[in-house]
C-alpha positions in Angstrom: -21.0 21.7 22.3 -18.4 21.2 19.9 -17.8 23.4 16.4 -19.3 20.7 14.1 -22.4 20.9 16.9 -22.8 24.6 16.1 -22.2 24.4 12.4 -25.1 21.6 12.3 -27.6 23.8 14.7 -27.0 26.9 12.8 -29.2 25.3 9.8 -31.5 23.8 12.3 -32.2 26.7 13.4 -33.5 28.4 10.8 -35.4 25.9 9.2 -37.5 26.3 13.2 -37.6 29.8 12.4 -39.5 29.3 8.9 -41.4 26.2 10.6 -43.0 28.4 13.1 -43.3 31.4 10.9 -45.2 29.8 8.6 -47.3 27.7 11.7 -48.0 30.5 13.8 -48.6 32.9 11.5 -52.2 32.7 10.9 -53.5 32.3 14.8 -50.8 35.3 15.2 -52.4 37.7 12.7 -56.2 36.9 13.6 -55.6 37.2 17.4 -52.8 39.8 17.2 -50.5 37.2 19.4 -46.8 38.2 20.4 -45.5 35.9 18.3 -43.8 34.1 20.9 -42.3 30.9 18.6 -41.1 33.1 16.0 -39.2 35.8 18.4 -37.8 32.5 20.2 -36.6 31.0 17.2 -35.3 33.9 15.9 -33.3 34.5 19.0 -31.8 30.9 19.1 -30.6 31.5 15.9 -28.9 34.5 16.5 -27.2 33.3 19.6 -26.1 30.4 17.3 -24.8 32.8 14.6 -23.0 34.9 16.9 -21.5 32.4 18.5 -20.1 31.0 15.2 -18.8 34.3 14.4 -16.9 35.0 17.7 -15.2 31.2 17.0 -14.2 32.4 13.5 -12.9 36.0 14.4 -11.3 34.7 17.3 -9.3 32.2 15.2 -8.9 35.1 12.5 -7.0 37.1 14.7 -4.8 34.3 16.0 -3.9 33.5 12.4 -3.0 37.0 12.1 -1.1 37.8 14.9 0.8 34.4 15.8 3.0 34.0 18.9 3.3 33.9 22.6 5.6 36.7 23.4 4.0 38.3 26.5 3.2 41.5 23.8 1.4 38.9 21.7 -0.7 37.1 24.4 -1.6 41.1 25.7 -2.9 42.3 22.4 -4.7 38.8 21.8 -6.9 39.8 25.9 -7.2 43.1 24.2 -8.9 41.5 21.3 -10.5 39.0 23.0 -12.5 41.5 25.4 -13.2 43.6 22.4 -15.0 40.9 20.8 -16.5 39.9 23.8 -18.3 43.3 24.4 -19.4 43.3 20.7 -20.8 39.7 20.6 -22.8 40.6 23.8 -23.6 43.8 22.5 -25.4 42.5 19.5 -27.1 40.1 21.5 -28.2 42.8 24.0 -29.8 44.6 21.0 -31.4 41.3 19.1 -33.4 41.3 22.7 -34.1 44.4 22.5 -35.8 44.1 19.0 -37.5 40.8 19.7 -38.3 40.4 23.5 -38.5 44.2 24.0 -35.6 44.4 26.2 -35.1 47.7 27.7 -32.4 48.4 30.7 -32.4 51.3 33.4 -29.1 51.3 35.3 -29.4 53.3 38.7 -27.4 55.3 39.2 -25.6 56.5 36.3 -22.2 54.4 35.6 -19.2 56.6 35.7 -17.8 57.6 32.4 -14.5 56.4 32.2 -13.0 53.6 33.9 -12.2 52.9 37.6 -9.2 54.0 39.2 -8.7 51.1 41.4 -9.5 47.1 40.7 -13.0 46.4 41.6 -14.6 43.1 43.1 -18.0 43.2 41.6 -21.1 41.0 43.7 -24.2 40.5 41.4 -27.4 39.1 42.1 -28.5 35.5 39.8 -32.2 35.4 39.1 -33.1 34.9 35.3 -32.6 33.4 32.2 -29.4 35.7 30.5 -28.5 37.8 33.4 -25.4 37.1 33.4 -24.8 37.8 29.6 -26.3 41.2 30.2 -24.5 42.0 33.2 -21.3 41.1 32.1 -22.2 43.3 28.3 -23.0 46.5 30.9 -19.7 45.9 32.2 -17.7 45.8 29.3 -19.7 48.5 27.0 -21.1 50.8 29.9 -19.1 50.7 32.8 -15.5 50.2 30.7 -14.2 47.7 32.5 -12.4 44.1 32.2 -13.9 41.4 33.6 -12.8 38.8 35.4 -15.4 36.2 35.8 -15.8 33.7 38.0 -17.9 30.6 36.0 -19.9 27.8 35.9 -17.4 25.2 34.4 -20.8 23.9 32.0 -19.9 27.1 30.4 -16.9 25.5 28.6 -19.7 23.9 26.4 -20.1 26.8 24.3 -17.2 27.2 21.8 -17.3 30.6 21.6 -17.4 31.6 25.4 -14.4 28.7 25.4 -12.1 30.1 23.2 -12.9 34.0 24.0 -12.8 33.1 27.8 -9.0 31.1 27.4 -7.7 34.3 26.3 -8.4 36.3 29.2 -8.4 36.1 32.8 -11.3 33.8 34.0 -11.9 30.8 36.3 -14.5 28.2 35.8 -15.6 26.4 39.2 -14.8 23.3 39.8 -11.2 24.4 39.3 -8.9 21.4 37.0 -6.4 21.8 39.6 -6.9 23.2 43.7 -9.7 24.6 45.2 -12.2 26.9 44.8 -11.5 29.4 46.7 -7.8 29.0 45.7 -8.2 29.4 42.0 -10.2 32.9 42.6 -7.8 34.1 45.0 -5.7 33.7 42.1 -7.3 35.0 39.4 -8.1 38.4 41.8 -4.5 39.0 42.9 -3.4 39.8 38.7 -5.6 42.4 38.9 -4.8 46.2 37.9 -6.9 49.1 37.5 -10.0 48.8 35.2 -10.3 45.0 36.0 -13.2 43.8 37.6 -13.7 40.4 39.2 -17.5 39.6 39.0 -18.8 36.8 41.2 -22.0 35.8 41.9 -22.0 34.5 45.6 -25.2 32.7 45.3 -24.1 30.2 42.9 -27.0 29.5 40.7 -30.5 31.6 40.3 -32.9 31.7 42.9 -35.4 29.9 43.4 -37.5 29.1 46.8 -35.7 25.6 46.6 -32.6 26.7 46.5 -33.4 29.0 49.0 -34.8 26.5 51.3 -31.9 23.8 50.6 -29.1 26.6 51.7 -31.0 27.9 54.8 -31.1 24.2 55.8 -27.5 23.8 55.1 -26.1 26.6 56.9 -28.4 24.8 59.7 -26.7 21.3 59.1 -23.2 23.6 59.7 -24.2 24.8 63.3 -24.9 28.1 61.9 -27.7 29.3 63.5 -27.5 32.8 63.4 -26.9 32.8 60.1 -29.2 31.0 59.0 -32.1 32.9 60.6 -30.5 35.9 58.9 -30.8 33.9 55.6 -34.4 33.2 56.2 -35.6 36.4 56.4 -34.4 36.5 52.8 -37.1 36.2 50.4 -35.7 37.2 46.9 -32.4 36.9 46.9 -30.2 33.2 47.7 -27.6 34.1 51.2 -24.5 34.6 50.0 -21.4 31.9 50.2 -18.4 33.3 51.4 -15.7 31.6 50.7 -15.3 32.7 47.2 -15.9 36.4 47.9 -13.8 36.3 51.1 -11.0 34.6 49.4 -11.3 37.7 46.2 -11.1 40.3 49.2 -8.4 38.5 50.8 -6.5 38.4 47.9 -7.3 42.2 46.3 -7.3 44.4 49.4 -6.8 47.4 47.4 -10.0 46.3 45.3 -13.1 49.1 45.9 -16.6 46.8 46.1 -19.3 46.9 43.7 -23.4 45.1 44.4 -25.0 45.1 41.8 -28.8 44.2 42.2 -31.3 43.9 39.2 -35.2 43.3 39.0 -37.1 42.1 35.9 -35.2 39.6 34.1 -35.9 37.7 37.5 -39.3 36.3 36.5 -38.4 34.3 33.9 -37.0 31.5 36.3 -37.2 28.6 33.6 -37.7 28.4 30.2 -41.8 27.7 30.9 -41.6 31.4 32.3 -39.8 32.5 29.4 -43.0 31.6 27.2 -45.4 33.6 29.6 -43.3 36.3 30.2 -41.9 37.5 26.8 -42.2 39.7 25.2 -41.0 41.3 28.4 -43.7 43.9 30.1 -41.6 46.1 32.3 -38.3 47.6 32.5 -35.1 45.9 33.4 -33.8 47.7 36.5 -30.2 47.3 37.2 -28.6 49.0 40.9 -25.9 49.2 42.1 -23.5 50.4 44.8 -19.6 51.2 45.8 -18.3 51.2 48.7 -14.5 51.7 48.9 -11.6 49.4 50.4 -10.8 51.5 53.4 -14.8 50.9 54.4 -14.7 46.9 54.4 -14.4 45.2 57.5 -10.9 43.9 58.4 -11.1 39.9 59.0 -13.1 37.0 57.6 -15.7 36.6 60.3 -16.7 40.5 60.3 -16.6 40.1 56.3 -18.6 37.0 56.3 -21.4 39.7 58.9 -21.1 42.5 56.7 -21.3 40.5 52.9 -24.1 39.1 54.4 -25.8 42.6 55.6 -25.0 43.6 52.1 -27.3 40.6 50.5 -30.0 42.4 52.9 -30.0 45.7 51.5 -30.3 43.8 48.2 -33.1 42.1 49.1 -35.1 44.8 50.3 -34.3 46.9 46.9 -35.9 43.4 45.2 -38.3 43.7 46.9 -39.2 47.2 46.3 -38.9 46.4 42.4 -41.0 43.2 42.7 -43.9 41.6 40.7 -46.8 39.3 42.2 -44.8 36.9 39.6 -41.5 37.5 40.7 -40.1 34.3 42.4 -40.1 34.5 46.9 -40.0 32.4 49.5 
């Protein structure tokens, strides 16, 4: 999506949002409905606006503070991650007002940053997980992160331009592997970064979790893959971008984080039966320091995937009839 795309949405938008108003209102008000097309509406175009805004600040501050001494280029990540956590923020608290979005994180987050670099694994089930995930991080936990991306992220301008000026990687790389290109981006970290991965690679869903039992099958990986289908909420893990982060950051603590709620809203059909949201967002996660992780790929590859069990089960504990499983 280019800028001229978002400046012509922006106005589309909001002529939606008084189209459905104006629509809906009257079956709303006699039945006492939740609104659903207005909240929606109203959301898209405050995504939209926001989005515009971070593009225009972002290019505000470059205007401002020109150059590409290393001093320069610092103080623009500064900035950049600054704007990031606000952008995020107000879009946390737009869901909060219209799809009554409301967030437990277990247990506490510290309150200051980490001493050490962290390599933070999350769970992908939802529409926006991410976003909310990655604004915890930033405004909650007080760290940097270093995010590992779906290169169909680039689309949005904002997340484009924001992203460029701090460390990132978007998968496929332009130039060398996978693996390679997050091995990268984990060995510049320093305390108070975070590289964030989700090892799944896409939200779950039974077909996905079918299609990567069956592959780990096709690979002569048997045990595995047994492992994997005893899995019934969360997608196994792939190792070779988490391996390669470890590999490459052995002084980096580890951080799971697990999260139930946001999980049934698996498409954007779900998203019209399930919001206003009902319950809680849970969030939880867990540390465990470098000195504890298994030396070696092979007895990583064991223990990543023992890791992805524990998270499972805690999904499970958390889950809804309507909560996607195999």
């Amino acid at each position: 999506m280019t800028l001229a795309v978002l400046l012509a949405l922006i106005p589309a938008a909001a002529v939606l949002l008084v189209a459905v108003s104006v629509l809906s209102a009257p079956v709303s008000l006699v039945t006492r409905g939740p609104w659903r097309p207005v909240r929606m509406a109203a959301f898209i175009l405050g995504y939209l606006t926001a989005d515009l805004a971070g593009v225009l600040a972002a290019a505000a501050y470059a205007l401002r503070h020109p150059g590409w001494a290393p001093e320069a280029r610092a103080r623009r990540t500064t900035h950049a991650f600054a704007l990031l956590a606000r952008l995020l923020t107000l879009l946390r608290r737009a869901a909060e007002r219209l799809f009554h979005l409301e967030v437990r994180v277990t247990p506490a987050l510290p309150p200051t940053a980490p001493d050490v670099p962290l390599v933070v694994l999350m769970r992908h089930a939802g529409l926006g997980d991410s976003f909310l995930l990655l604004q915890i991080l930033l405004a909650q936990a007080h760290v940097r992160p270093f995010t590992v991306l779906k290169g169909a992220l680039r689309a949005d301008p904002c997340l484009d331009v924001l992203l460029g000026r701090v460390p990132h990687c978007f998968l496929p790389p332009a130039r060398g592997t996978a693996p390679q290109a997050v091995a990268t981006l984990a060995a510049g970290m320093r305390s108070g970064d975070a590289l964030v991965i989700f090892p799944e690679g896409g939200n779950f869903t039974p077909g996905r979790h079918h299609r990567a039992v069956a592959r780990l099958r096709r690979l002569g990986e048997y045990r595995r893959a047994a492992r994997a289908a005893r899995l019934h909420y969360v997608l196994p893990p792939r190792n070779s971008g988490s391996l390669a982060a470890l590999a490459a950051a052995p002084d980096a603590d580890v951080v799971f984080v697990a999260h139930a709620g946001l999980d049934v809203i698996a498409s954007p059909r779900a998203a019209w039966s399930f919001l206003p949201l009902r319950r809680r967002v849970r969030v939880h996660w867990w540390r465990i320091a470098a000195a504890d992780i298994p030396r070696g790929d092979a007895a990583r590859g064991e223990w990543l995937l023992s890791q992805w069990e524990r998270m499972d089960a805690w999904t499970a504990a958390q889950a809804v009839p309507a909560t996607p499983h195999v």
